[in-house]
PDB file of the backbone (N, CA, C, O) and the ligand in Angstrom, with CONECT records:
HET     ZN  A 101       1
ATOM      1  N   UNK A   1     -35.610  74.991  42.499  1.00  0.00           N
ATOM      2  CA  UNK A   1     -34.412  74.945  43.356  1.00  0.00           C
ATOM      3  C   UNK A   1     -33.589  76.228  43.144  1.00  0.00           C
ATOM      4  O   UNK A   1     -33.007  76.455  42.083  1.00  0.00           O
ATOM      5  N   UNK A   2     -33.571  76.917  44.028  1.00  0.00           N
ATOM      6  CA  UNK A   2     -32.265  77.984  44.098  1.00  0.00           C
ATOM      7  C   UNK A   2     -30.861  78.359  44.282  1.00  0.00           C
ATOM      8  O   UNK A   2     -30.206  79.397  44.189  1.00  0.00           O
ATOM      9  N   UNK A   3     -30.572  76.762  44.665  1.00  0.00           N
ATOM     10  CA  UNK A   3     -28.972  76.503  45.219  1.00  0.00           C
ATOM     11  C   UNK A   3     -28.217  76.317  43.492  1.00  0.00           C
ATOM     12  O   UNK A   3     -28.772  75.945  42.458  1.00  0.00           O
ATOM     13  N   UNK A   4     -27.120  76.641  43.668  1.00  0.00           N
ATOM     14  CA  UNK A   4     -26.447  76.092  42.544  1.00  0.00           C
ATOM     15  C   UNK A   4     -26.296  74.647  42.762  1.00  0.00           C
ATOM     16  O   UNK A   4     -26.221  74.114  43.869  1.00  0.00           O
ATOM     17  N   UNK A   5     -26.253  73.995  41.515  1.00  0.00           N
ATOM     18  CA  UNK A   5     -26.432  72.291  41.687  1.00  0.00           C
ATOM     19  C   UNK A   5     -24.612  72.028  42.188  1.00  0.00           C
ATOM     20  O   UNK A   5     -24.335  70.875  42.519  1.00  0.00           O
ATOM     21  N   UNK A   6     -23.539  73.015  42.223  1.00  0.00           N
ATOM     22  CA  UNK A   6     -22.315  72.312  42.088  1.00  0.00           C
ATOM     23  C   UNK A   6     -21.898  72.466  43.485  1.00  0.00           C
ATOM     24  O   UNK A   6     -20.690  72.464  43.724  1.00  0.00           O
ATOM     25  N   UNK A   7     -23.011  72.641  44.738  1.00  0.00           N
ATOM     26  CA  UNK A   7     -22.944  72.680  46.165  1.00  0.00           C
ATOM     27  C   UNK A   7     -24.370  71.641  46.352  1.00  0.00           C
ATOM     28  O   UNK A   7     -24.765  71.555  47.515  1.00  0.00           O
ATOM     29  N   UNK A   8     -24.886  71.129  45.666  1.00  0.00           N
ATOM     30  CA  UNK A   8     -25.501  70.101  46.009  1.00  0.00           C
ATOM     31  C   UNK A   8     -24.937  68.847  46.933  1.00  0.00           C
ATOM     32  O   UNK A   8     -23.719  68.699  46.825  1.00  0.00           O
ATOM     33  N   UNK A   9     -25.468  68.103  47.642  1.00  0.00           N
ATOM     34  CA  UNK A   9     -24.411  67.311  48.378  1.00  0.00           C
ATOM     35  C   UNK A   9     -24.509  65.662  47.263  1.00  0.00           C
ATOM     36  O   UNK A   9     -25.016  65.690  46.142  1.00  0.00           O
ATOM     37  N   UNK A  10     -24.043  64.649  47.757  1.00  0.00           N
ATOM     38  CA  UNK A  10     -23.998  63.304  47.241  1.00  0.00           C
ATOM     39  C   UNK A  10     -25.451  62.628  47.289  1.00  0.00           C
ATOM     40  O   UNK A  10     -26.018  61.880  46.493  1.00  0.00           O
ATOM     41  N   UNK A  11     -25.840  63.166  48.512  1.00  0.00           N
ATOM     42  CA  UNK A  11     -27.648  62.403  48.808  1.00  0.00           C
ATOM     43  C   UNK A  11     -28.282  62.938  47.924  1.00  0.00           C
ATOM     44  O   UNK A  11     -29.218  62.273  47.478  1.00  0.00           O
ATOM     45  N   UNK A  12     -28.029  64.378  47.301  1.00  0.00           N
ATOM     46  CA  UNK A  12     -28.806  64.817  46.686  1.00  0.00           C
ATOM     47  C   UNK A  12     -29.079  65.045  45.402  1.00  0.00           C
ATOM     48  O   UNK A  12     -30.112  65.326  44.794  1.00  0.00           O
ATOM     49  N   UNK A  13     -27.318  64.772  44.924  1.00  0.00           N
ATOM     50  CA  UNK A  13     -27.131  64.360  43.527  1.00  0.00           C
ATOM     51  C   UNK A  13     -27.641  63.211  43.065  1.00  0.00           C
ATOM     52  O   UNK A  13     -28.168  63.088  41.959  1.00  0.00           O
ATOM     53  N   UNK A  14     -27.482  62.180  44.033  1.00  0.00           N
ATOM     54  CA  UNK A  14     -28.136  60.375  43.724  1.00  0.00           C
ATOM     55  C   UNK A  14     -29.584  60.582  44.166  1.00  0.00           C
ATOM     56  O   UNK A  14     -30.287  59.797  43.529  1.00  0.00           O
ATOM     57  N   UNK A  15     -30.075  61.087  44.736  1.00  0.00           N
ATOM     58  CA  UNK A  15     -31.604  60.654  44.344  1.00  0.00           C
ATOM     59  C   UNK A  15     -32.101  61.671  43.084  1.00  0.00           C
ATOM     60  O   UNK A  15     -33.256  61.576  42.669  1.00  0.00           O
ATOM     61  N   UNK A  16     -31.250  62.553  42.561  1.00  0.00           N
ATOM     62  CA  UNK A  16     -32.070  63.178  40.886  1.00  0.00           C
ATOM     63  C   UNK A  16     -31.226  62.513  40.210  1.00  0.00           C
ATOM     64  O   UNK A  16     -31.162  63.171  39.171  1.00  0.00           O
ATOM     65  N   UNK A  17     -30.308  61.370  40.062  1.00  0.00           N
ATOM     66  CA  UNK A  17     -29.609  60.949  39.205  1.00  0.00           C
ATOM     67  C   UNK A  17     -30.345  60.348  38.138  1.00  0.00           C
ATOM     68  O   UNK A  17     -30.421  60.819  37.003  1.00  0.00           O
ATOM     69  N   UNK A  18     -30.955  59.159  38.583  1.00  0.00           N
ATOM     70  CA  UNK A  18     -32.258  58.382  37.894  1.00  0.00           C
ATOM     71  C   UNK A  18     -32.452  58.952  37.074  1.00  0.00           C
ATOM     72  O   UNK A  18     -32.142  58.654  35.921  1.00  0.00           O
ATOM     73  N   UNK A  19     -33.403  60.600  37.670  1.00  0.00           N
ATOM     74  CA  UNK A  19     -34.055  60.862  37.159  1.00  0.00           C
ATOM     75  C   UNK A  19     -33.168  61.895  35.689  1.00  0.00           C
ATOM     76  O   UNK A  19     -33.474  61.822  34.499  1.00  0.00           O
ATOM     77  N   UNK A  20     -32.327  62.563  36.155  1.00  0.00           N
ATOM     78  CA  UNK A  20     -31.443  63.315  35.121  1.00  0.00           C
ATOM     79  C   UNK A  20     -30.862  62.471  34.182  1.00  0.00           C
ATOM     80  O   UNK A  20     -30.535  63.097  33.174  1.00  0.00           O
ATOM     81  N   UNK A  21     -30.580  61.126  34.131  1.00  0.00           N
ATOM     82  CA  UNK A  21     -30.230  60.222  32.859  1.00  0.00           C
ATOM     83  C   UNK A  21     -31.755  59.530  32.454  1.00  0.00           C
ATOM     84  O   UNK A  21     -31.852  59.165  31.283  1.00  0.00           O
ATOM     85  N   UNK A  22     -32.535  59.396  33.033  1.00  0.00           N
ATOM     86  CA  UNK A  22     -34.609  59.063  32.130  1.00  0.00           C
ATOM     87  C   UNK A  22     -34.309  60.063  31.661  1.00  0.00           C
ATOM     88  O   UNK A  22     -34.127  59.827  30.467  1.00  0.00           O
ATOM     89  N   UNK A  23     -34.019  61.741  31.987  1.00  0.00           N
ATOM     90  CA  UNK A  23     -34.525  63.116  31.300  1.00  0.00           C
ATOM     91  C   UNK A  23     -33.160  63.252  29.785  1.00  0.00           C
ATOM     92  O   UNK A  23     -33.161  64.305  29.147  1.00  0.00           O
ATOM     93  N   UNK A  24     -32.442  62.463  29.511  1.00  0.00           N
ATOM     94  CA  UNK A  24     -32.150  62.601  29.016  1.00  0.00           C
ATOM     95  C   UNK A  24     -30.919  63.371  28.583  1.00  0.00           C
ATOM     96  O   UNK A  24     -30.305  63.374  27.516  1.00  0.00           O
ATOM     97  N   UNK A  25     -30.706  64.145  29.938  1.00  0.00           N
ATOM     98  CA  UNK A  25     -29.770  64.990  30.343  1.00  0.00           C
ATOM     99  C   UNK A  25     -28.481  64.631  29.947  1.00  0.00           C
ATOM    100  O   UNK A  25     -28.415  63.508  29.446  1.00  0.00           O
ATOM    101  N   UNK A  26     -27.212  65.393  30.043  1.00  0.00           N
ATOM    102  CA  UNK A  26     -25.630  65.164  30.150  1.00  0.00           C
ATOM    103  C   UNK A  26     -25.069  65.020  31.078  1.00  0.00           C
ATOM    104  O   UNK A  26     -23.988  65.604  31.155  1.00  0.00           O
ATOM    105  N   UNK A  27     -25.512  64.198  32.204  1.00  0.00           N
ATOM    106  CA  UNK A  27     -25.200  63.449  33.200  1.00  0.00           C
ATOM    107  C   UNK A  27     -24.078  64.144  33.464  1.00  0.00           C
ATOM    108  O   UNK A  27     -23.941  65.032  34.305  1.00  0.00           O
ATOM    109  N   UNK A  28     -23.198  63.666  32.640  1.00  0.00           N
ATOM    110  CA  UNK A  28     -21.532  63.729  32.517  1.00  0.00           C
ATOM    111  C   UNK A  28     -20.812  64.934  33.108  1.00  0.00           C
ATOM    112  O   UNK A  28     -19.918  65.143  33.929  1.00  0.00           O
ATOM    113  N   UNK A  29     -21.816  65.801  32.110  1.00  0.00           N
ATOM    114  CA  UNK A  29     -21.682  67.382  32.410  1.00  0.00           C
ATOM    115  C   UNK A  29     -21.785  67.975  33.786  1.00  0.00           C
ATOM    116  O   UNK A  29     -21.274  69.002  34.234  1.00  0.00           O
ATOM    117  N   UNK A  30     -22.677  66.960  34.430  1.00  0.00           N
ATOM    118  CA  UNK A  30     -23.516  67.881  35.924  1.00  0.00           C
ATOM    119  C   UNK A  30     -22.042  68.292  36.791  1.00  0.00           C
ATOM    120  O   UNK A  30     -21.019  67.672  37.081  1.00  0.00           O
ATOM    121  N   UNK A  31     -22.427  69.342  36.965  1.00  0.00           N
ATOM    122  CA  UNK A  31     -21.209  70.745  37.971  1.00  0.00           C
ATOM    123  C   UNK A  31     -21.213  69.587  39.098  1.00  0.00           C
ATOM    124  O   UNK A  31     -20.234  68.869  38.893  1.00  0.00           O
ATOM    125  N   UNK A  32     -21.902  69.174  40.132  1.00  0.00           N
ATOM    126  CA  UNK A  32     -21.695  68.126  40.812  1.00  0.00           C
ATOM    127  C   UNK A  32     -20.328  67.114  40.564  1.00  0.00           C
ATOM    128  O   UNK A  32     -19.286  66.991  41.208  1.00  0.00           O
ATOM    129  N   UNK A  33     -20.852  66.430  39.280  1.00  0.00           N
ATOM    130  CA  UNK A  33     -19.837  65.262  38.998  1.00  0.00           C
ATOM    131  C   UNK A  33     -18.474  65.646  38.270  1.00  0.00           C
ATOM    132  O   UNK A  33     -17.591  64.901  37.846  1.00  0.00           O
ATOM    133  N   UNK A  34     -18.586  67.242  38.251  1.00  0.00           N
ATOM    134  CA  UNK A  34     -16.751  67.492  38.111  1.00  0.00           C
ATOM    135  C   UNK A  34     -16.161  68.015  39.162  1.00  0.00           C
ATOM    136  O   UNK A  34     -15.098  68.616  39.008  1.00  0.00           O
ATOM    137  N   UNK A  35     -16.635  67.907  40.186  1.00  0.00           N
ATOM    138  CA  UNK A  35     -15.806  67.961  41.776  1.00  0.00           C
ATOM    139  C   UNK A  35     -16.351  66.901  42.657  1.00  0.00           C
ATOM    140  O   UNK A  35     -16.317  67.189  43.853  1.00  0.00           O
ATOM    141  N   UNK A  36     -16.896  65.624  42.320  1.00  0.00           N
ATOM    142  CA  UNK A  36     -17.031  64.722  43.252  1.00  0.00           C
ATOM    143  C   UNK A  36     -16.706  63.483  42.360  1.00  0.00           C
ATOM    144  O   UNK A  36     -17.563  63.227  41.515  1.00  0.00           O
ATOM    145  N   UNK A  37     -15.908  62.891  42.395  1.00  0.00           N
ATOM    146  CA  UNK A  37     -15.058  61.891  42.241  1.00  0.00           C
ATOM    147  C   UNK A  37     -15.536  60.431  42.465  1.00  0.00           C
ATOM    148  O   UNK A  37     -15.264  59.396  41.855  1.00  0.00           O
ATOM    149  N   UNK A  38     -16.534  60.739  43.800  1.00  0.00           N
ATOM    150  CA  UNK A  38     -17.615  59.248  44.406  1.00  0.00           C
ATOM    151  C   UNK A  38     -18.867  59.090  43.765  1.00  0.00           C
ATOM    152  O   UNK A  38     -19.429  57.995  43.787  1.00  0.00           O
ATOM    153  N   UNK A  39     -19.393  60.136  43.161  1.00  0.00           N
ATOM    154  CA  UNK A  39     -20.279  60.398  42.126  1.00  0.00           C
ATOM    155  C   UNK A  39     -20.115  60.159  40.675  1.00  0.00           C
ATOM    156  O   UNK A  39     -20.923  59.876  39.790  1.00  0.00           O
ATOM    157  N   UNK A  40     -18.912  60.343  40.683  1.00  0.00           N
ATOM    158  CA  UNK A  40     -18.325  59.914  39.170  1.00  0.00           C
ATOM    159  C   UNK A  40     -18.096  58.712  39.051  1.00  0.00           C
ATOM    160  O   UNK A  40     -18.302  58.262  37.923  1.00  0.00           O
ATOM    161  N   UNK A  41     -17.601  57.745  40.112  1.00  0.00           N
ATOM    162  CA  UNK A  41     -17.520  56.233  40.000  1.00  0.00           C
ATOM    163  C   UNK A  41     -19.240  56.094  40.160  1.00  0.00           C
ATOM    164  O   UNK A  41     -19.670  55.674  39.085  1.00  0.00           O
ATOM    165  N   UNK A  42     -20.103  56.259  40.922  1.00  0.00           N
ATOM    166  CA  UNK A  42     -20.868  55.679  41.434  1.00  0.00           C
ATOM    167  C   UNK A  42     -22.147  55.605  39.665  1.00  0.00           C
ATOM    168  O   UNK A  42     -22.694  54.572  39.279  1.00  0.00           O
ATOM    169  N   UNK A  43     -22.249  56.709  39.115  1.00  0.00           N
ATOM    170  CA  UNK A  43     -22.766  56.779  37.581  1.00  0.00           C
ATOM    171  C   UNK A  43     -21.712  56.256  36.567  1.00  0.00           C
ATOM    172  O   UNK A  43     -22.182  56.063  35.445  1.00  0.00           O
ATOM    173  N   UNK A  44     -20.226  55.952  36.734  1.00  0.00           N
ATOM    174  CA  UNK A  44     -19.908  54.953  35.791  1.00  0.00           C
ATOM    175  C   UNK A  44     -20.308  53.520  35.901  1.00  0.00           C
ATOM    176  O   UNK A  44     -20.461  52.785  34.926  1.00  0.00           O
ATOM    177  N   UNK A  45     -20.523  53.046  37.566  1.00  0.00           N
ATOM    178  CA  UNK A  45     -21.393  51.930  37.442  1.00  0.00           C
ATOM    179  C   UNK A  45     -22.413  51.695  37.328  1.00  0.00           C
ATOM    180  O   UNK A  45     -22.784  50.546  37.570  1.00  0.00           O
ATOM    181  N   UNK A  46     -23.361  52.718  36.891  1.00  0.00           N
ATOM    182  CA  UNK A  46     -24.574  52.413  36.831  1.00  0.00           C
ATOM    183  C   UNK A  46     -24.967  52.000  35.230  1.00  0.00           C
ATOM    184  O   UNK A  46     -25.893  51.301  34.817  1.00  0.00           O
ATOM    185  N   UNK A  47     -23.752  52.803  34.402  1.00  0.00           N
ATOM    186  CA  UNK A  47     -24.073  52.822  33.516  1.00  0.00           C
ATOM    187  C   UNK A  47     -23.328  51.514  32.737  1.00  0.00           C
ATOM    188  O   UNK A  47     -23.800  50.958  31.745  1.00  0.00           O
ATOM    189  N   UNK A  48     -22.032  51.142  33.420  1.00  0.00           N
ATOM    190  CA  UNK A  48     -21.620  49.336  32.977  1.00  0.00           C
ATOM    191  C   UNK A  48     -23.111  48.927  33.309  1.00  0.00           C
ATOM    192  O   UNK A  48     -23.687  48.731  32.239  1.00  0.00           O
ATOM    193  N   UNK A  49     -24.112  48.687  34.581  1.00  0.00           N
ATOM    194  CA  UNK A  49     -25.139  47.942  34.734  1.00  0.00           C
ATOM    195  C   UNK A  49     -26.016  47.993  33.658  1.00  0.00           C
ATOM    196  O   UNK A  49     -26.612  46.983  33.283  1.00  0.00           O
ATOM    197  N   UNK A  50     -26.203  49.503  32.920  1.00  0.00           N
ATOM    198  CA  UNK A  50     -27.353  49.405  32.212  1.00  0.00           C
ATOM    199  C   UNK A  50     -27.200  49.015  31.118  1.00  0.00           C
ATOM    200  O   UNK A  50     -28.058  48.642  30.319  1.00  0.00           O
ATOM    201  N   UNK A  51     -25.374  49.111  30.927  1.00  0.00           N
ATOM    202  CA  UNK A  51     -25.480  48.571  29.089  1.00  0.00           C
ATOM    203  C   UNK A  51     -25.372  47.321  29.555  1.00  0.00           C
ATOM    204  O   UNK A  51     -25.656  46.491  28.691  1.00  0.00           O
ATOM    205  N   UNK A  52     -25.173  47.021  30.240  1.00  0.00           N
ATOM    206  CA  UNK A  52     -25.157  45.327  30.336  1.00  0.00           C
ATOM    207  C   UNK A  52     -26.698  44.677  30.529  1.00  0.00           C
ATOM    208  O   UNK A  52     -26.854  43.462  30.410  1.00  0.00           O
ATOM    209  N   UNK A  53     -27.935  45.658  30.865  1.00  0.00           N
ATOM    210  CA  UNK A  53     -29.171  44.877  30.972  1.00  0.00           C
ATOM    211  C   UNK A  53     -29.607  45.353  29.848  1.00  0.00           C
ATOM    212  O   UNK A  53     -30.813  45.153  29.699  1.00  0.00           O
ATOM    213  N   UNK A  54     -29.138  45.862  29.066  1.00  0.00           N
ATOM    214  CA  UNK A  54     -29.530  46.165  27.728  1.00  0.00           C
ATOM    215  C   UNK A  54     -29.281  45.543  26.529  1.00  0.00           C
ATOM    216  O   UNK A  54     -29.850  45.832  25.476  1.00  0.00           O
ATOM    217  N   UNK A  55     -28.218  44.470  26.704  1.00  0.00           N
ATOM    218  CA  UNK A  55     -27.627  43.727  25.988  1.00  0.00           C
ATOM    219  C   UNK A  55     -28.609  42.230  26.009  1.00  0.00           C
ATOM    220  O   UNK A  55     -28.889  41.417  25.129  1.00  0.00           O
ATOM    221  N   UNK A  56     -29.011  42.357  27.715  1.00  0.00           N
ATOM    222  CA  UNK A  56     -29.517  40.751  28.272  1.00  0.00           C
ATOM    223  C   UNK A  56     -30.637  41.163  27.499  1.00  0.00           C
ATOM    224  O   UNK A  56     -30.770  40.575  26.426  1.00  0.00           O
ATOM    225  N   UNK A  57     -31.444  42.004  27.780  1.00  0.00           N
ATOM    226  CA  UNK A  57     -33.330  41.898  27.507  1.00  0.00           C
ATOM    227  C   UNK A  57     -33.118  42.097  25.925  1.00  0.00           C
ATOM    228  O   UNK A  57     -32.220  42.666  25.305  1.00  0.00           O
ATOM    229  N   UNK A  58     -34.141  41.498  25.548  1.00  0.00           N
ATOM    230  CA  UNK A  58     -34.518  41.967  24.349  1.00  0.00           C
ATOM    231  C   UNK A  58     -35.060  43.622  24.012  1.00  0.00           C
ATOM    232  O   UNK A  58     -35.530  44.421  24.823  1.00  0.00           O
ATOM    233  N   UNK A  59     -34.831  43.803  22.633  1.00  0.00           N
ATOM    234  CA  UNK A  59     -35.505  44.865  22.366  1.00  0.00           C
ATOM    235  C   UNK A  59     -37.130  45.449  22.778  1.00  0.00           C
ATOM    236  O   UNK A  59     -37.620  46.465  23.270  1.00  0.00           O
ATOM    237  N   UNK A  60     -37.546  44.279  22.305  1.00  0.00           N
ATOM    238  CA  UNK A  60     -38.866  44.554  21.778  1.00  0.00           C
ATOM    239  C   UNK A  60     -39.824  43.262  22.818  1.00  0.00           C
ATOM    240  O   UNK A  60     -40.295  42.218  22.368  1.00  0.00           O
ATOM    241  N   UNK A  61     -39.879  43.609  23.867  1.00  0.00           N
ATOM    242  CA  UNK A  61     -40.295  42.403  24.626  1.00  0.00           C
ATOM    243  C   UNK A  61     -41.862  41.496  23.732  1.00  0.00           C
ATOM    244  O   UNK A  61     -42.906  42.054  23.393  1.00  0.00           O
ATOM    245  N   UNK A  62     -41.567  40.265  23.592  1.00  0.00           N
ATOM    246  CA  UNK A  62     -43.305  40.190  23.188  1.00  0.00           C
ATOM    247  C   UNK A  62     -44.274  39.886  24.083  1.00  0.00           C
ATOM    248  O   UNK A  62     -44.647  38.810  24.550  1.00  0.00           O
ATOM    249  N   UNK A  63     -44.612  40.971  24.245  1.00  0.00           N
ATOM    250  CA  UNK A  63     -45.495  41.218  25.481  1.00  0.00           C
ATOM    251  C   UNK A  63     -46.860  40.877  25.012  1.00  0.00           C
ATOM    252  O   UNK A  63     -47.509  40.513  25.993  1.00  0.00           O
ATOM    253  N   UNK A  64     -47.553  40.841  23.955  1.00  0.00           N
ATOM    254  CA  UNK A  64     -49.046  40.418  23.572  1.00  0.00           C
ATOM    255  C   UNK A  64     -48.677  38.992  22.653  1.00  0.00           C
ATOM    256  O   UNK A  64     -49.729  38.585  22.160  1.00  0.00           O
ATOM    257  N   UNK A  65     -47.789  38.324  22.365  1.00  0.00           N
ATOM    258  CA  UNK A  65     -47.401  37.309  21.991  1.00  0.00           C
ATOM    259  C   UNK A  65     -47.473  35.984  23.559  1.00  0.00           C
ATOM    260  O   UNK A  65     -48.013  34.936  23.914  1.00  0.00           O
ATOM    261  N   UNK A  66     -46.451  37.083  24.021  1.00  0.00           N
ATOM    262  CA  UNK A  66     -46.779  35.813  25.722  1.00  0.00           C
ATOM    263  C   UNK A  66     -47.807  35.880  26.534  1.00  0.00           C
ATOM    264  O   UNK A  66     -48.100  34.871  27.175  1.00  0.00           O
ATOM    265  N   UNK A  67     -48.644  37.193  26.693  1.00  0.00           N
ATOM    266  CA  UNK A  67     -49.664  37.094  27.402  1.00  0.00           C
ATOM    267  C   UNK A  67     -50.766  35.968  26.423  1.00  0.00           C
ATOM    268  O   UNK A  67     -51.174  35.107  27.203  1.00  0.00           O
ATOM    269  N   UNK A  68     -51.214  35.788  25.302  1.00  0.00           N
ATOM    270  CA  UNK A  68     -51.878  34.894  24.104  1.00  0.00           C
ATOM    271  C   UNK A  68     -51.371  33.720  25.015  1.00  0.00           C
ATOM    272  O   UNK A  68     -52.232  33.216  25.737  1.00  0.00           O
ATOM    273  N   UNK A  69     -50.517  33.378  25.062  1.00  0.00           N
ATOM    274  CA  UNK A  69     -49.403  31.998  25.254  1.00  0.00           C
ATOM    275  C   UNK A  69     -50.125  31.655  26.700  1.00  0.00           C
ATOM    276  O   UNK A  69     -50.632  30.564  26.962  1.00  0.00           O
ATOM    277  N   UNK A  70     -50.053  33.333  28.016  1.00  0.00           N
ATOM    278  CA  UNK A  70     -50.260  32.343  28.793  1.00  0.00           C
ATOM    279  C   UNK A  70     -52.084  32.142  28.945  1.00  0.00           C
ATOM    280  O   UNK A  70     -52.552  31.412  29.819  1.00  0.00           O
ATOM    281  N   UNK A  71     -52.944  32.888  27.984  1.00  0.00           N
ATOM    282  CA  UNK A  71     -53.958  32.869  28.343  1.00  0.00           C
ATOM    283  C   UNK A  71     -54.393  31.224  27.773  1.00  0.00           C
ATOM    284  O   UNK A  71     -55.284  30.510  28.232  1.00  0.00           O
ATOM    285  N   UNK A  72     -53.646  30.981  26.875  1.00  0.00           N
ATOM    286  CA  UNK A  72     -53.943  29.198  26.076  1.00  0.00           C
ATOM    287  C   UNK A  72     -53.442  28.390  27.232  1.00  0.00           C
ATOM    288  O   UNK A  72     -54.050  27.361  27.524  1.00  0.00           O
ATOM    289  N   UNK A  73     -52.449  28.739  27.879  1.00  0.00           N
ATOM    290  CA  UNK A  73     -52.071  27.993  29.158  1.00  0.00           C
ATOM    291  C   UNK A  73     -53.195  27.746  30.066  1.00  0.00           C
ATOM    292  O   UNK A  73     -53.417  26.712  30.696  1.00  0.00           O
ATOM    293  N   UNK A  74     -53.726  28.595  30.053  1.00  0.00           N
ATOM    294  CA  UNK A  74     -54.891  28.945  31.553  1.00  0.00           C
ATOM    295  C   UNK A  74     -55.629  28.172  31.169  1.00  0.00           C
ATOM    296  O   UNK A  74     -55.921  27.297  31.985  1.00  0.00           O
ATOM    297  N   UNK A  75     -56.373  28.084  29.605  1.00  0.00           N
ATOM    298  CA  UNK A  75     -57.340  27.066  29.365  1.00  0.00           C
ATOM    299  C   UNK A  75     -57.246  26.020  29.282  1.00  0.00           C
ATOM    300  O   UNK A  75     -58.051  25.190  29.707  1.00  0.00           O
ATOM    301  N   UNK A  76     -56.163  25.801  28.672  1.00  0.00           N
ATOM    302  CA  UNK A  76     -55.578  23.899  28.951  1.00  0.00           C
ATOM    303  C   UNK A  76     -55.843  23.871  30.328  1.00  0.00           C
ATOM    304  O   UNK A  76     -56.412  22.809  30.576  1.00  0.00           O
ATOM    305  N   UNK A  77     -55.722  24.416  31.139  1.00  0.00           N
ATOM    306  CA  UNK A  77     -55.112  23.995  32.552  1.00  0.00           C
ATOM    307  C   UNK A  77     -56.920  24.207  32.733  1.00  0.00           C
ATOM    308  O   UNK A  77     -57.073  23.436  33.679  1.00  0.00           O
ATOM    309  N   UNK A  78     -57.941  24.597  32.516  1.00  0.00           N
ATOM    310  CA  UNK A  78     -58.866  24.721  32.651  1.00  0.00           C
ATOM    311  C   UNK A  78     -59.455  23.446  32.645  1.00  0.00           C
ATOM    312  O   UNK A  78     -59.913  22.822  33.602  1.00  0.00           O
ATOM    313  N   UNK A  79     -59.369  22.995  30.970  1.00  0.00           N
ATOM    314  CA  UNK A  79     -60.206  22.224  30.705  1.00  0.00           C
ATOM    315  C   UNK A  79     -59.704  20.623  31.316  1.00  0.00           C
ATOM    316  O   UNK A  79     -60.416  19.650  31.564  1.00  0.00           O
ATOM    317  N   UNK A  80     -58.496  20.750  31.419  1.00  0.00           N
ATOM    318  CA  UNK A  80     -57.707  19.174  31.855  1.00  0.00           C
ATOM    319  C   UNK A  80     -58.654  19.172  33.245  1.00  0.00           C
ATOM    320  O   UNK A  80     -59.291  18.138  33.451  1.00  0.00           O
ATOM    321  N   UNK A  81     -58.780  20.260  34.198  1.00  0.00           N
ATOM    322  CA  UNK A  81     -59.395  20.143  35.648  1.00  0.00           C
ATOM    323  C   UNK A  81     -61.019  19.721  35.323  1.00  0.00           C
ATOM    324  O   UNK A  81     -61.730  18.976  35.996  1.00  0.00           O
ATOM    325  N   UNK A  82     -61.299  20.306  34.310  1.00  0.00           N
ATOM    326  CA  UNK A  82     -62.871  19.789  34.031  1.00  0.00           C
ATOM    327  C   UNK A  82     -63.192  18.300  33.547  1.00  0.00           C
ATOM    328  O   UNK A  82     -63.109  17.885  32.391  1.00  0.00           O
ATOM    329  N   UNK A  83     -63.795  17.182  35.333  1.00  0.00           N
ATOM    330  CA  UNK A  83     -64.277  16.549  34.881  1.00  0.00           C
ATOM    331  C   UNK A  83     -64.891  15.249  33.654  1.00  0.00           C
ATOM    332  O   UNK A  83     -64.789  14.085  33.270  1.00  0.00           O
ATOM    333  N   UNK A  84     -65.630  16.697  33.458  1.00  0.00           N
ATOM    334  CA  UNK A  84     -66.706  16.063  32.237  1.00  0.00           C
ATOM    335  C   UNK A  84     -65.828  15.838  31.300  1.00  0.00           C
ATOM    336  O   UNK A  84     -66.185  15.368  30.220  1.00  0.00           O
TER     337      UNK A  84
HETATM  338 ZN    ZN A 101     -21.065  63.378  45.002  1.00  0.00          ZN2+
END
């Protein structure tokens, strides 16, 4: 990109937003969000959303603990249908 980012418009700041807080970036900092004001609310709510789904989910999902769980499911449900 050759434009300076602090003439970027709003469409264009929100679709690299995502991606500039995954990268780890200083959001905060972006030349954008110290002259746009609708940008600055719009990443303070994103970020109430995320500490708040960060609080709900667990850390450490048990992801090979529940898949075990539902594969014992599948077979009960197997063998109850079997007949014999
Ligand atoms: Zn903006």
């Amino acid at each position: 990109m050759t434009r300076d980012p602090q003439f970027m418009t709003c469409q264009e700041f929100q679709e690299q937003m995502a991606e500039l807080i995954g990268s780890g970036e200083d959001v905060n900092n972006h030349p954008h969000l110290r002259m746009c004001a609708t940008c600055r609310a719009l990443l303070a709510d994103l970020q109430t959303i995320a500490d708040a789904a960060r609080e709900l989910l667990p850390v450490e999902p048990p992801a090979e603990d529940l898949w075990q769980r539902i594969e014992l499911a599948i077979q009960k449900e197997d063998s109850s249908l079997d007949p014999g």
